[in-house]
C-alpha positions in Angstrom: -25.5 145.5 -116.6 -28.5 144.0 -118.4 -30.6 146.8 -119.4 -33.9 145.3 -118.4 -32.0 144.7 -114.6 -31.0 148.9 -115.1 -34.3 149.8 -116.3 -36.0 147.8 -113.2 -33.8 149.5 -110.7 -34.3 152.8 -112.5 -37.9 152.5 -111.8 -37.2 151.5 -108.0 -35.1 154.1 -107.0 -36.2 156.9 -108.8 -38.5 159.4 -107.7 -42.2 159.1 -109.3 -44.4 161.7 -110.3 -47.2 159.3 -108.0 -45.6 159.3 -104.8 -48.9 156.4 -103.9 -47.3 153.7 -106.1 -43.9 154.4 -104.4 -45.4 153.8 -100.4 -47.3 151.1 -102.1 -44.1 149.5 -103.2 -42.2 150.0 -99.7 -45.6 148.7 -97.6 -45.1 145.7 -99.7 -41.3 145.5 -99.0 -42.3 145.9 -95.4 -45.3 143.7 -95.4 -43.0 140.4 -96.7 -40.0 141.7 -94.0 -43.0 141.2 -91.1 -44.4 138.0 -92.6 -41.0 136.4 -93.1 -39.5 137.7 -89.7 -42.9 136.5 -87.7 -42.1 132.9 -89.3 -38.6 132.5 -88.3 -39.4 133.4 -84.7 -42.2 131.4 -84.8 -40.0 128.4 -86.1 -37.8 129.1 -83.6 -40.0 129.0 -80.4 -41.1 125.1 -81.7 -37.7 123.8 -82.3 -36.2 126.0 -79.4 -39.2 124.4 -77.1 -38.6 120.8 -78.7 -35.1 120.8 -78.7 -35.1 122.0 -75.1 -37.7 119.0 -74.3 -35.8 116.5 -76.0 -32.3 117.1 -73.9 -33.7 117.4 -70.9 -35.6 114.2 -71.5 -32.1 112.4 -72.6 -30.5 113.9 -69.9 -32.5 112.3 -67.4 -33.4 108.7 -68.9 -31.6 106.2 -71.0 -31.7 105.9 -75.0 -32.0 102.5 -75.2 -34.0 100.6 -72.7 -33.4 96.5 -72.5 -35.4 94.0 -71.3 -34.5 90.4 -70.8 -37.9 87.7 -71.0 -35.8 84.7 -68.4 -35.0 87.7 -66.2 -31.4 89.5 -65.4 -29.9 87.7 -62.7 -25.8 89.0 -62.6 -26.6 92.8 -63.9 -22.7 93.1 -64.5 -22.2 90.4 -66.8 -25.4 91.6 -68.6 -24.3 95.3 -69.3 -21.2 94.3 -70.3 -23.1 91.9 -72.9 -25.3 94.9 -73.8 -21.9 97.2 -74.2 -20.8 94.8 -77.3 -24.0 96.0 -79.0 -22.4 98.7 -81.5 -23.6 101.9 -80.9 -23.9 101.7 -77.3 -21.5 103.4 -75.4 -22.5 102.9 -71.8 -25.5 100.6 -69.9 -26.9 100.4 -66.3 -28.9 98.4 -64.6 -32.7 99.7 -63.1 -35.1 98.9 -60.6 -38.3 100.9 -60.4 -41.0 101.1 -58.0 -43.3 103.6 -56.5 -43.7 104.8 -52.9 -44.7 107.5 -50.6 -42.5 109.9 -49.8 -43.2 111.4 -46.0 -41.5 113.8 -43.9 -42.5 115.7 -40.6 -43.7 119.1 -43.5 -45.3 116.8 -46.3 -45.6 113.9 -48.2 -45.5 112.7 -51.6 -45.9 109.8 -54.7 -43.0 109.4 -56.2 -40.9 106.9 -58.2 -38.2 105.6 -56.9 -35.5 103.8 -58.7 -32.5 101.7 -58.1 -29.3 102.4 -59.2 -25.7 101.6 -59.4 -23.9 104.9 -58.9 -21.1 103.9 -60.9 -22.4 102.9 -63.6 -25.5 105.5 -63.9 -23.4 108.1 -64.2 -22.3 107.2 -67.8 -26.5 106.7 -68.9 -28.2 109.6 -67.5 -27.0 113.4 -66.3 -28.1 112.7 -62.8 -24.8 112.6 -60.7 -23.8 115.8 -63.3 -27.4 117.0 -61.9 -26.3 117.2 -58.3 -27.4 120.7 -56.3 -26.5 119.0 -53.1 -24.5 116.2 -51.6 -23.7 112.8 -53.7 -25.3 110.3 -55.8 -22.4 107.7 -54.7 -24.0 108.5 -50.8 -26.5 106.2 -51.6 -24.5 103.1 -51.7 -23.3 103.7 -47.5 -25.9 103.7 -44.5 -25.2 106.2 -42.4 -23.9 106.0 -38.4 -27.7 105.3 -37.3 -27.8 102.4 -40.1 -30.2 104.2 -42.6 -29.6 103.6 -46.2 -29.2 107.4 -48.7 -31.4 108.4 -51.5 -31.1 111.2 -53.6 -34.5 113.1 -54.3 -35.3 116.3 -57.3 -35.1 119.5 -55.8 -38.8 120.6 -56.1 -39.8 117.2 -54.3 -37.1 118.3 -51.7 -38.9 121.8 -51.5 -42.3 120.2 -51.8 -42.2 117.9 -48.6 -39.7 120.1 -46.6 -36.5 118.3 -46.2 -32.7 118.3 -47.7 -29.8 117.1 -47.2 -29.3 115.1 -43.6 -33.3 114.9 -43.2 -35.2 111.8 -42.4 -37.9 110.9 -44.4 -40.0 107.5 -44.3 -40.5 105.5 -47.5 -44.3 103.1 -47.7 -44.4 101.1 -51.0 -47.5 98.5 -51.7 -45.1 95.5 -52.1 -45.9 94.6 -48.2 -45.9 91.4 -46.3 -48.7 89.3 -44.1 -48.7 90.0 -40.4 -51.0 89.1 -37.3 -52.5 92.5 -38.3 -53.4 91.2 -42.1 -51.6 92.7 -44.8 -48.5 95.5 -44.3 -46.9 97.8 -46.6 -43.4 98.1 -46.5 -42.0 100.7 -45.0 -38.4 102.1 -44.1 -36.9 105.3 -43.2 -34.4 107.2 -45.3 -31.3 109.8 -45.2 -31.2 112.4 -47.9 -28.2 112.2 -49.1 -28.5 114.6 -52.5 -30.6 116.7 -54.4 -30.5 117.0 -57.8 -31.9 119.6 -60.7 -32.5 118.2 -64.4 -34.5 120.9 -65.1 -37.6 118.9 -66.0 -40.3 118.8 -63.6 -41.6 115.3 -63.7 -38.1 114.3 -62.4 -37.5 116.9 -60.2 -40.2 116.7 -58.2 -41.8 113.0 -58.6 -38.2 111.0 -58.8 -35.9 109.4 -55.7 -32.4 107.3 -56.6 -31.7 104.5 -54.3 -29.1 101.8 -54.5 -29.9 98.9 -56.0 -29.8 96.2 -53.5 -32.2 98.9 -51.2 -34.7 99.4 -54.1 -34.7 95.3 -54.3 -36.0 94.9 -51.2 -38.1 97.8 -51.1 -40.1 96.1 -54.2 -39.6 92.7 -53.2 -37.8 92.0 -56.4 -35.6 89.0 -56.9 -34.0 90.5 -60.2 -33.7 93.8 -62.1 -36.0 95.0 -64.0 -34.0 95.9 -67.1 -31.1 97.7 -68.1 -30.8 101.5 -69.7 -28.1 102.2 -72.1 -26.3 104.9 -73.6 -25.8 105.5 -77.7 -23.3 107.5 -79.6 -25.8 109.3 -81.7 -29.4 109.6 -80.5 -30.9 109.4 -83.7 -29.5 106.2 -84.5 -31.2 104.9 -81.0 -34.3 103.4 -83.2 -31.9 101.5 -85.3 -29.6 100.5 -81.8 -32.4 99.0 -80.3 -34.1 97.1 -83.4 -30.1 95.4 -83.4 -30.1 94.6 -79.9 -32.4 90.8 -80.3 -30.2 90.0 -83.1 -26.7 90.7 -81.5 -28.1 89.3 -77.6 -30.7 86.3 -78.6 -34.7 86.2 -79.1 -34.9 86.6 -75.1 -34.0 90.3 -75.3 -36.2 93.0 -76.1 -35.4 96.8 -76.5 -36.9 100.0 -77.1 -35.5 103.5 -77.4 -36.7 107.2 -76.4 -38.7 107.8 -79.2 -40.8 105.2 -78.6 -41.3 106.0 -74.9 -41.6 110.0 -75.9 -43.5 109.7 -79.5 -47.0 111.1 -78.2 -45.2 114.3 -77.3 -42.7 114.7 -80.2 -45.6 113.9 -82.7 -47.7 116.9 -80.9 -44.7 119.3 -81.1 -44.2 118.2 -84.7 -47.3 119.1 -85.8 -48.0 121.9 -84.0 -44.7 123.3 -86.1 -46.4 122.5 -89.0 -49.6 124.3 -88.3 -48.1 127.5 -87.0 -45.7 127.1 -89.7 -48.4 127.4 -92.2 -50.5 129.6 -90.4 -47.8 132.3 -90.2 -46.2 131.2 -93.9 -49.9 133.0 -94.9 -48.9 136.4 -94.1 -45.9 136.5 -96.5 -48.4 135.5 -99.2 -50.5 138.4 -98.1 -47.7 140.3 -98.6 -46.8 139.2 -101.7 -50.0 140.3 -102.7 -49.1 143.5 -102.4 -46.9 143.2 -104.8 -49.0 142.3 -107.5 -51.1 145.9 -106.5 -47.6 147.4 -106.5 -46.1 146.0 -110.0 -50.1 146.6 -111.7 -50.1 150.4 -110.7 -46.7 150.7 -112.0 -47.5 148.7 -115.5 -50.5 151.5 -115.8 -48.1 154.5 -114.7 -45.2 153.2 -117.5 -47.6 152.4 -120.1 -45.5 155.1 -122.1 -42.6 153.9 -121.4 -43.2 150.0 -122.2 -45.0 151.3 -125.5 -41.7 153.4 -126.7 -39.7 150.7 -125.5 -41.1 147.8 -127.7 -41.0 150.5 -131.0 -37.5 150.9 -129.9 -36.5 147.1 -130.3 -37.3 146.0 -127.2 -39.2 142.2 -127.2 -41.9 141.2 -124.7 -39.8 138.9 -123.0 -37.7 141.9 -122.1 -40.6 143.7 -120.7 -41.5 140.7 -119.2 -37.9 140.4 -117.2 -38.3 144.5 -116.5 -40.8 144.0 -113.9 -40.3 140.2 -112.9 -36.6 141.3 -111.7 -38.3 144.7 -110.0 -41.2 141.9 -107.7 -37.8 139.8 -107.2 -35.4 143.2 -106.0 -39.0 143.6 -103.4 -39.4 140.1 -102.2 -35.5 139.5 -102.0 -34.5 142.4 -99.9 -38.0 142.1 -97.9 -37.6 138.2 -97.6 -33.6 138.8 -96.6 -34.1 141.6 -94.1 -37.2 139.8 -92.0 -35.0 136.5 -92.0 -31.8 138.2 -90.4 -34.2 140.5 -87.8 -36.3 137.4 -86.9 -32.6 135.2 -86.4 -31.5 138.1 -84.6 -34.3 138.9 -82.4 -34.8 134.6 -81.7 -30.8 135.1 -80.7 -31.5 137.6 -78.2 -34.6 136.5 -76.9 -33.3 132.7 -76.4 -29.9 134.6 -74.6 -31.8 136.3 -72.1 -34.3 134.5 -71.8 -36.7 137.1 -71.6 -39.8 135.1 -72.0 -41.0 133.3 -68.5 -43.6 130.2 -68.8 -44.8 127.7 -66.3 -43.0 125.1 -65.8 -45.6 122.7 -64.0 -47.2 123.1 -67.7 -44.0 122.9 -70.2 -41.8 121.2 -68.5 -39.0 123.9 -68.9 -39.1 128.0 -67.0 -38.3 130.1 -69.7 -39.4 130.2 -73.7 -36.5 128.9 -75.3 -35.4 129.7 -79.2 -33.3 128.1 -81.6 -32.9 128.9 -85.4 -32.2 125.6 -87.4 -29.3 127.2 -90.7 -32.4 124.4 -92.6 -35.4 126.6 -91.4 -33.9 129.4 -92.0 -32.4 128.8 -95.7 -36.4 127.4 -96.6 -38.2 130.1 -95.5 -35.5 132.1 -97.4 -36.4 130.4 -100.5 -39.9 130.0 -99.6 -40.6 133.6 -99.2 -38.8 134.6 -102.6 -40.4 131.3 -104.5 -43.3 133.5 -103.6 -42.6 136.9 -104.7 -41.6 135.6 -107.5 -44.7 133.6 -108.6 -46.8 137.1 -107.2 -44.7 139.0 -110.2 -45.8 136.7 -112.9 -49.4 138.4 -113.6 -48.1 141.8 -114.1 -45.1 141.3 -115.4 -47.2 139.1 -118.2 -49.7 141.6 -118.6 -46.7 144.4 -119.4 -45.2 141.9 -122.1 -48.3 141.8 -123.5 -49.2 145.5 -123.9 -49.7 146.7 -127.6 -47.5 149.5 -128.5 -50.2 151.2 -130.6 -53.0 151.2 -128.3 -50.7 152.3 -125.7 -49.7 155.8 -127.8 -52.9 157.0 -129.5 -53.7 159.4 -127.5 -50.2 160.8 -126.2 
């Protein structure tokens, strides 16, 4: 063992004559454990929270959303075009609209869009979703002749009817009568509920077949089609290759772009609490530097006798550099495994309940990225070490002779 590493450890584990310097010495182990341990969780709650966010949001709508400028006549022709795209693994056609939503308890706006059963299961996690009944319902009228459509399970709880209800559906897309102008109107079987876990669907979205959603809108073709990627982060580059592999006539877009006012926000509000917390290690790491100076003053004697013994400055120097580096390593190691541990634990149970009519999801979710966690690691001792470097200096430079006249 180096003897400026045994020396350094010597001075750490051995009992002082000033017991202060000693509780200074384990504040400031404790005070970088806090900082370091408050920044993984903190860290955790944003990519827990945006993580949570972003596959509820995929689970519900497409990656890759395609539009056609002469229209989309023969859906199945077009998504089996769009399927040749490479990347894409699965598309859909869709039809959206909006409507009223009444039954005898309540009534509602919502959004209600056409699909094909079949083929939307392999886009979105709807028919997966299901707390009640079947998306494939919607595609069959029932014995009185009225056509199915699956509603969120908060809308179903909102108006007051579920499976086998009635409810009436008014869109604007109406007609002239002796009376002047009519909205549409038509009544409904619930056929399904479903729970994505994200409110805006839950309780604002209805599924009906296509051909139904058609005629509800009074539209002659569909509106565009919603496909499916391998990996969602190569949706941006999916849907830039999408006019070049189709024609000029087609135009796409991906989740990021529909979704980048929120990811942005969650982003930088990372950043901010990020940096905001990453503060209190450095506050900690101040300690050190009170720490290391009151030992420099109390081993005076020592660094003199020492440097008459043989012993160079750089030497002294590495003495109390690797004593800061022992503090902020085991300080910076033990906050980064409680703060992983205490996120794992939190995230299992989900202890922490939040509203979801404000986030979107029930319960404060956590999730430790190995990258967050390995640069806070380096961040935190990166700074303990740079807090050793004035001391550690100002014991190399110590004159031997000055430092034993009066012993």
């Amino acid at each position: 063992m180096p003897f400026e590493l045994q020396i350094a450890l010597r001075y750490l584990l051995a009992k002082r004559r000033q017991v202060f310097i000693s509780v200074i010495t384990l504040v400031s182990t404790i005070g970088v454990t806090v900082g370091v341990m408050a920044l993984v969780i903190a860290l955790a709650i944003m990519t827990g929270l945006q993580q949570e966010l972003q596959d509820r949001i995929l689970g519900a709508m497409a990656h890759v959303n395609v539009w056609k400028t002469s229209g989309i006549g023969d859906y199945r022709a077009e998504v089996e075009r769009v399927r040749q795209v490479p990347g894409i693994v699965a598309a859909a056609p869709a039809v959206y609209g909006k409507a009223l939503i009444s039954s005898e308890r309540g009534d509602m706006f919502i959004t209600v869009k056409g699909v094909d059963p079949v083929l939307e299961r392999d886009v979105t996690e709807v028919a997966a979703a299901m707390t009640g009944g079947s998306l494939d319902a919607i595609t069959a009228e029932d014995a009185d002749g009225l056509p199915g459509i699956v509603i969120g399970h908060e809308l179903a709880g909102a108006i007051g009817a579920f499976v086998g209800d009635t409810v009436n559906l008014v869109t604007p897309q109406g007609q002239l009568s002796p009376m002047g102008y009519m909205p549409r109107q038509r009544r409904f079987r619930i056929v399904g509920t479903f729970r994505l876990g994200l409110l805006e669907f839950d309780s604002a979205y209805g599924f009906v077949s296509i051909a139904v959603a058609q005629r509800m809108t009074a539209k002659s073709q569909i509106d565009h089609l919603e496909a499916r990627v391998t990996n969602i982060y190569d949706a941006p580059q999916v849907a830039d290759a999408v006019p070049g592999r189709l024609g000029g006539d087609y135009v796409a877009s991906d989740w990021s772009d529909l979704n980048r006012t929120l990811y942005s926000a969650l982003y930088l509000e990372k950043i901010a609490m990020g940096l905001g917390i990453g503060l209190i290690v450095a506050v900690a790491a101040l300690n050190i530097v009170a720490s290391l100076i009151l030992l420099v003053m109390e081993k005076t004697r020592d660094i003199a006798i020492l440097k008459t013994m043989g012993a160079s400055s750089r030497s002294v120097m590495l003495i109390f550099l690797v004593q800061g580096l022992v503090i902020g390593t085991i300080g910076t190691v033990v906050g980064a495994v409680l703060g992983a541990g205490i996120s794992y634990v939190l995230d299992a149970y989900r202890v922490i309940s939040i509203p979801g009519d404000v986030y979107q999801v029930t319960y404060l979710p956590f999730r430790v990225l190995p990258r967050d966690l390995m640069t806070i690691v380096v961040g935190g001792i990166v700074i303990c070490f740079f807090a050793t470097l004035y001391p550690s200096r100002q014991a190399a430079r110590l004159d031997p002779a000055q430092a034993l006249r009066y012993e």
